[in-house]
N, C-alpha and C positions, 0 to 999 in steps of 0.2 A: 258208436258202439265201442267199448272199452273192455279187455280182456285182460288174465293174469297174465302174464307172458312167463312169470318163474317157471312154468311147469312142464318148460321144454325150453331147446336150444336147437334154432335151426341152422346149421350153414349152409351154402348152394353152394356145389361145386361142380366142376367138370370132371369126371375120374378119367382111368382106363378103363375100357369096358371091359367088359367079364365075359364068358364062355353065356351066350346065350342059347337059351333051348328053342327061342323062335329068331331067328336069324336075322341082322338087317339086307336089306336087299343092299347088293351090290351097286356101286357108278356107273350109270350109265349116260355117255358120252355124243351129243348130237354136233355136228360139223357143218357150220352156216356158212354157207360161202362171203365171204365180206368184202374182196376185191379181185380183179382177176386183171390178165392181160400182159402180165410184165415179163421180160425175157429173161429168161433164168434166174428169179430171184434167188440170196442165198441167204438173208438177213433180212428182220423188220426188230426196228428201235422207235424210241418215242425220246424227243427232248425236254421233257420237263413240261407240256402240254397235250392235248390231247391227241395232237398231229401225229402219222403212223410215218416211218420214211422206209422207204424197200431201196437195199443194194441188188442190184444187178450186175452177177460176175462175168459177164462176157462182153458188156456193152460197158461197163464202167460206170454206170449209172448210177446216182441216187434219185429213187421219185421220192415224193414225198404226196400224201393222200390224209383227206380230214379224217373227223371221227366218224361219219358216214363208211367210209372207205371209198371216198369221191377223189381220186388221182387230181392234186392241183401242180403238175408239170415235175419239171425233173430241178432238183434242187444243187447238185452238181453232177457233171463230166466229166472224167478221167482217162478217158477213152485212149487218147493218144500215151499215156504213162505207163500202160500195164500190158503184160502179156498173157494171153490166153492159151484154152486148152488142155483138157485135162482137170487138174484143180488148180491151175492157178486163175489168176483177176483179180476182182473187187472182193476179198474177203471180209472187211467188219471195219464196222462203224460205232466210235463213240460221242456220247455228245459230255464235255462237260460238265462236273455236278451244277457250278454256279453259269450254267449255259443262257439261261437269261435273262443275265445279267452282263455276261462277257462273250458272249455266241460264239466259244471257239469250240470245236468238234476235231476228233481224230478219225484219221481210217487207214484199211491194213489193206496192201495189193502189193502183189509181183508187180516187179520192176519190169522192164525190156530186158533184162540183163537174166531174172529169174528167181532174183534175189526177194527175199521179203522187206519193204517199205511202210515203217509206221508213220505219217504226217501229219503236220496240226493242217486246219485251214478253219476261217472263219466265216460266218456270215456275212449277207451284205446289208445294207437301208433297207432292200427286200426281205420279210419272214420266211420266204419261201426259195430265199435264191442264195448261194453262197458265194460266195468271189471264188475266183476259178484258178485264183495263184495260190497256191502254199504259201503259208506264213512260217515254215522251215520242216523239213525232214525231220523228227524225233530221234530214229534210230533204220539202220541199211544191215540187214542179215542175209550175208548167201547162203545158197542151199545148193544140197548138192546135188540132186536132182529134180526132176520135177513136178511130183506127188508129199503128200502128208507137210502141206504147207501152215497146219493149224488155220490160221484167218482171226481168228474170234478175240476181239478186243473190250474191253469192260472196265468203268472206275467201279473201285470196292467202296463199302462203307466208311475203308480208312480213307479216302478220297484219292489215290493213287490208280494208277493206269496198269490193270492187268493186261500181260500179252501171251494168249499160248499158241506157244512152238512145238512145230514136229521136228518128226528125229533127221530130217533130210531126203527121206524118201528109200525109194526103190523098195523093195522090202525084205522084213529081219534087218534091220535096223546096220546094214551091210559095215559101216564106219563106225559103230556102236558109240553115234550122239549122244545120246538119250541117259547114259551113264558118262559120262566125260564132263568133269566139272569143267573144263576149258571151254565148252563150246556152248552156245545158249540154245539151238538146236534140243530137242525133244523136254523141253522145260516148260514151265510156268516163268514168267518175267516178271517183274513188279517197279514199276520207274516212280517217281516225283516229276511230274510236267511241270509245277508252281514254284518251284525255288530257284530253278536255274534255268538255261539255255544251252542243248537244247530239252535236256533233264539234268536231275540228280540222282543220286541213289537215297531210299530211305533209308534212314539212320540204324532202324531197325532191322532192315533184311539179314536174314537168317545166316550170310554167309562175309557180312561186314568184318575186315580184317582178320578171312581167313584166305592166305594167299592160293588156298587149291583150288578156290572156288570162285569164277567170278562175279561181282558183288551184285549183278543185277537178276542174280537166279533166288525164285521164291521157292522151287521146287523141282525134284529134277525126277524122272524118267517115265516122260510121255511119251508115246508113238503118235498120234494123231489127235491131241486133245479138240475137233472139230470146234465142239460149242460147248460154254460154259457158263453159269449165271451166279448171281447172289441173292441168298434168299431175302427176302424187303423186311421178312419182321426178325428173323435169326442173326442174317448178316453169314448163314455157314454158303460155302461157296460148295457147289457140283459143277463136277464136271462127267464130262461124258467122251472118255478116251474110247479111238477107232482102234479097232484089234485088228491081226495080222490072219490068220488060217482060221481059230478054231474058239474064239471069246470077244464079245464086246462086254465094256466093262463101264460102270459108274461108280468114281470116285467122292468123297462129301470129305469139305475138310473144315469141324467147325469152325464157329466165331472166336477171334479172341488165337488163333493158332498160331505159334512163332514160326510157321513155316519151317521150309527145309526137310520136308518130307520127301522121301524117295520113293515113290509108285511103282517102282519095279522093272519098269521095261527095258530093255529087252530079256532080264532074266524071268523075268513068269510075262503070262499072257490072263492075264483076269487072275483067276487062281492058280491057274496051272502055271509049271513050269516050262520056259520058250530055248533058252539059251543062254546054259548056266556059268559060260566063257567068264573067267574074272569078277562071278558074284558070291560076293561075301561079306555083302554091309546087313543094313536092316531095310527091310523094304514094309511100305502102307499098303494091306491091303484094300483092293474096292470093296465097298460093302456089298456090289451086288455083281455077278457076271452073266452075259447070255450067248448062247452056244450059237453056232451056225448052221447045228443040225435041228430037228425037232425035238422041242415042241416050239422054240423060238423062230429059225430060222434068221437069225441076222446076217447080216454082212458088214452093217456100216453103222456105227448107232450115233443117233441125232442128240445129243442134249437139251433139256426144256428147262423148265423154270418150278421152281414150287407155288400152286396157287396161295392168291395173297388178295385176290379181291373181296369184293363185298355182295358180290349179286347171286351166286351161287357158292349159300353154304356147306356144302357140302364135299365141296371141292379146294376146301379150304386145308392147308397141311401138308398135300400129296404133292409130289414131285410126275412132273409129267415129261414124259421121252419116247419116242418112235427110235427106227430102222429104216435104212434107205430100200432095204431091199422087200425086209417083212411089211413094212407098213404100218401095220397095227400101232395103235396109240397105248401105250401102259402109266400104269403108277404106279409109282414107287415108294413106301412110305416104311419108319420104323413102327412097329407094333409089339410092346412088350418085350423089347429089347431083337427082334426079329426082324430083317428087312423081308418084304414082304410086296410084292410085286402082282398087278393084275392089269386083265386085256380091259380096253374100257370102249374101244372102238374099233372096227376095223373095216373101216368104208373105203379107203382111198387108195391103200395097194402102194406099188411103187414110187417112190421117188420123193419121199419126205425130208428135207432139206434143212431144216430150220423151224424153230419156235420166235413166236416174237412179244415182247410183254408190254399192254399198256399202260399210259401214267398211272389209270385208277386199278392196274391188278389183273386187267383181263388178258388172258391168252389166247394167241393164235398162231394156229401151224401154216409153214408156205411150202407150197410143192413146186417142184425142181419146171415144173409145166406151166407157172405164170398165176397160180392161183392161191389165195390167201381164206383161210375158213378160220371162224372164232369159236374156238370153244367153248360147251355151255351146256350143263346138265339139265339132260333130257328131261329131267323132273322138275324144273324150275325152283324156285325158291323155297319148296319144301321142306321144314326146317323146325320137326316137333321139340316140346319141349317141357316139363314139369316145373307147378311154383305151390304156394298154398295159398290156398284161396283167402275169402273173407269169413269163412266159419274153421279155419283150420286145418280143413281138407288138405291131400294132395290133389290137383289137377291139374290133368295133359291137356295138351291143346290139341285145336280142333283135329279129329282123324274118322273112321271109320270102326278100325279094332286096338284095341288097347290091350298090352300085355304088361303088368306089373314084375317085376323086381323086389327082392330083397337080398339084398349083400349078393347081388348076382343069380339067385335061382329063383324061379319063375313062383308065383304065387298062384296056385290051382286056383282056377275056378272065378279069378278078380279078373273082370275084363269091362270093368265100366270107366269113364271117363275123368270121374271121383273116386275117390279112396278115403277112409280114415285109415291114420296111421299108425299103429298103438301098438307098436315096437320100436326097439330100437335098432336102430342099421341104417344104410346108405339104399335108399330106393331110387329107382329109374321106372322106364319103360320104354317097350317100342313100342312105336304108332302106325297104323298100314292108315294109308291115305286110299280113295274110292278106286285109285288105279290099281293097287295091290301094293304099291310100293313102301314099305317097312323103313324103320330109322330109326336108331336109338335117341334117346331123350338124353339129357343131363341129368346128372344125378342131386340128389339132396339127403344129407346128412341127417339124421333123425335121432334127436338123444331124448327120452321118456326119465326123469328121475324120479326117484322115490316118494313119494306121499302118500298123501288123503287123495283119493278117485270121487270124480264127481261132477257137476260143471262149474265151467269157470269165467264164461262171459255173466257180464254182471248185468247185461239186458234180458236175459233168459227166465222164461217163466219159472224157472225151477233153481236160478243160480243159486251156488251154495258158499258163503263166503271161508268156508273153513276147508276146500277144496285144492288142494296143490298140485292132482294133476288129471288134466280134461281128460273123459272118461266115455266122450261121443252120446252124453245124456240130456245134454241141452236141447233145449223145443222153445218155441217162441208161438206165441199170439197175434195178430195183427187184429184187430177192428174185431168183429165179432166171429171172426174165422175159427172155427173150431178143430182145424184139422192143423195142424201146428206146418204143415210143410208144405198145404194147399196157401201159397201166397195170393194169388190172385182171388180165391173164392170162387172156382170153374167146376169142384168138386172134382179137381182130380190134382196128381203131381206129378208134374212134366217140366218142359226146356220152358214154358210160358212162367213158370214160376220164378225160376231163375232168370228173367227177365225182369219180373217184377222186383225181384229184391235187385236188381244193380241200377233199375230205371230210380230207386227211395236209398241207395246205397247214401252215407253222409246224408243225412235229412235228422231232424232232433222232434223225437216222438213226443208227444204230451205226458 
């Protein structure tokens, strides 16, 4: 079957969605439990395969568990290296980007001494077992006490080795770290592991040949950057700074940023103002803060990841982050130039420790209690959407209710599954699926230009070859069927018809 096609111009696109009058249902967030047992885990990383490895900060441990979450032993020991208590130990493991290829992994622990220890070490002949010597110390940071040790290590997209530090501890930032270009102490780090021994500095850090600042600072005034990630399809980095009395805060610092941003601490606390002592440069605001009072309740906020998998659409975009104390799982996403934040779970209560992200995208949170859960929208793959059909149509896919669009307001009274389109504007729709659950569609572009009205497939009983634009007047014949939209000949028109026409779809009629 052969159509004019002049007599429109479709494009598909994604927009922003518009103020709808039937709402889509909100994320909601189911908690599988996926491995359990490990003593204090504080981290879960993946090296390049589908293998899961959990640090444990008191034991020194690294396990390492398939994609089951089946525990295949402890892949190293550190035991004897590091000091515990409080928050210090095993804080963060990196593997690598070309990891295997060259099996070499970093990881961040207090020293005996108290100090923060960043180290290379490698694998062995075993996938599953590391050699147990260091292959050199990267970099040795004392603290001056022994809280707000950051932990959390990470290679960026530029393939460099992020390290975020806290301010030294105790609290209000007593030695004021955290703004002292001297000191690496409440910063973002940025090294070169590839060019020298036991690093280099990149060439580009923000603060290269300026003698106030020293060269291995990406970014300066954190209190507690706990955890931090890189988005997989952005490349913008969050982080998730611990606040002192009365904010926790999450910073985003897009892709492509020459660093060297100042986040403030210890002169504000999220948005507020903390300790205005010698503040008088330019400070980054977070884009988002949350209180310790209600309706949040924080105390300690967790940093997560931005979903980036494939299994659950829906969950694709949002930045996901807990509270040690609240619990509760949220997202965080921009909307219309708006950050914009919602509760998505709140099963597990105290003691949420860490996110940890799979090779293929999936997320899972680890509780301070030995237990690891994979994130996973309760609605499963759920995931409407609008195209046009083979007669022109717009049509949604499969739902139970269907709400049209045009240029974003609701079209009275269109609640069928098809549509003709015979304006012009950007149509969508939401779709409730049998459970109740509501979703917006993609939208599609719709330009109607000027002509002769009429039809315009040129198999149509009535095609009109002087027609320039379809006019929804086209009817067709089959065999001796005289009802033009009775396909089958059942003497009715129903979903059997449209069966029948996709079972002779591409077929060449006598």
């Amino acid at each position: 079957m052969n159509s004019k096609i002049t007599f429109l111009f479709l494009l598909a696109s994604v927009l922003s969605l518009p103020t709808w009058s039937q709402s889509p249902s909100p994320l909601e967030l189911d908690l599988n439990l996926f491995s359990s047992g490990y003593s204090s885990p504080v981290g879960l990383y993946h090296a390049g395969d589908s293998r899961l490895f959990v640090i444990e900060q008191a034991t020194g441990r690294i396990k390492v568990m398939d994609d089951a979450g089946t525990e295949l032993g402890t892949f190293l020991n550190v035991s004897s290296l590091i000091s515990t208590g409080g928050e210090r130990g095993l804080l963060g493991l990196a593997f690598h980007p070309n990891y295997s290829s060259n099996g070499r992994f970093f990881i961040n622990y207090t020293n005996n001494q108290g100090s923060t220890v960043v180290a290379e070490y490698g694998v062995s002949g075993n996938p599953n077992v590391a050699n147990p010597t260091a292959v050199e110390t990267i970099i040795t940071i004392p603290q001056d006490f022994g809280n707000h040790n950051g932990g959390h290590i990470a290679f960026g997209p530029d393939g460099y080795l992020y390290i975020g530090m806290g301010d030294g501890g105790s609290g209000g930032d007593p030695n004021n770290r955290a703004q002292n270009p001297q000191s690496l102490l409440g910063k973002m780090l940025r090294l070169d592991v590839d060019s020298a021994a036991p690093y280099a500095i990149p060439s580009d850090n923000p603060f290269v040949g300026d003698a106030s600042t020293l060269d291995e600072i990406w970014s300066i005034g954190m209190r507690n950057p706990w955890k931090f990630s890189f988005d997989q399809e952005t490349g913008d980095l969050w982080i998730g700074d611990v606040g002192q009395n009365i904010k926790e805060e999450v910073n985003v610092e897009p892709a492509g940023s020459a660093g060297g941003l100042n986040y403030g601490w210890r002169c504000f606390e999220g948005f507020s103002s903390f300790n205005g002592t010698g503040c008088n440069g330019t400070y980054e605001d977070p884009v988002a803060d949350f209180s310790h009072n209600a309706p949040y309740n924080f105390c300690s906020i967790t940093g997560g990841y931005v979903y980036r998998g494939d299994e659950f659409p829906n969950m694709i975009g949002k930045y996901f982050f807990t509270d040690y104390c609240a619990g509760s799982i949220y997202t965080l996403e921009n909307v219309n130039e708006t950050w914009e934040d919602e509760v998505v779970n709140s099963e597990l209560g105290f003691g949420n420790v860490a996110f940890g992200e799979g090779v293929n995208g999936d997320l899972y949170v680890v509780t301070i209690s030995g237990n690891i859960y994979k994130l996973e929208d309760a609605n499963g793959d759920f995931n409407p959407s609008i195209s046009v059909d083979a007669f022109g149509n717009l049509a949604a896919s499969e739902g139970e209710v269907f709400y049209w669009f045009l240029d974003g307001v609701l079209i009275d009274g269109l609640n069928t599954q098809f549509i003709q389109a015979t304006q012009s504007g950007s149509y969508s729709a939401i779709v409730e699926n049998s459970e109740g659950y509501a979703l917006p569609t993609n939208s599609i572009d719709w330009l109607v230009l000027s002509g002769v009205p009429g039809c315009t497939y040129d198999n149509a009983d009535n095609y009109s070859a002087e027609a320039m634009v379809d006019d929804g007047s086209c009817t067709w014949t089959f065999g001796n069927n005289t009802c033009p939209s009775d396909l089958n000949g059942d003497g009715s028109v129903n979903a059997a018809d449209l069966l029948s026409f996709l079972e002779n779809f591409g077929t060449v009629c006598d």
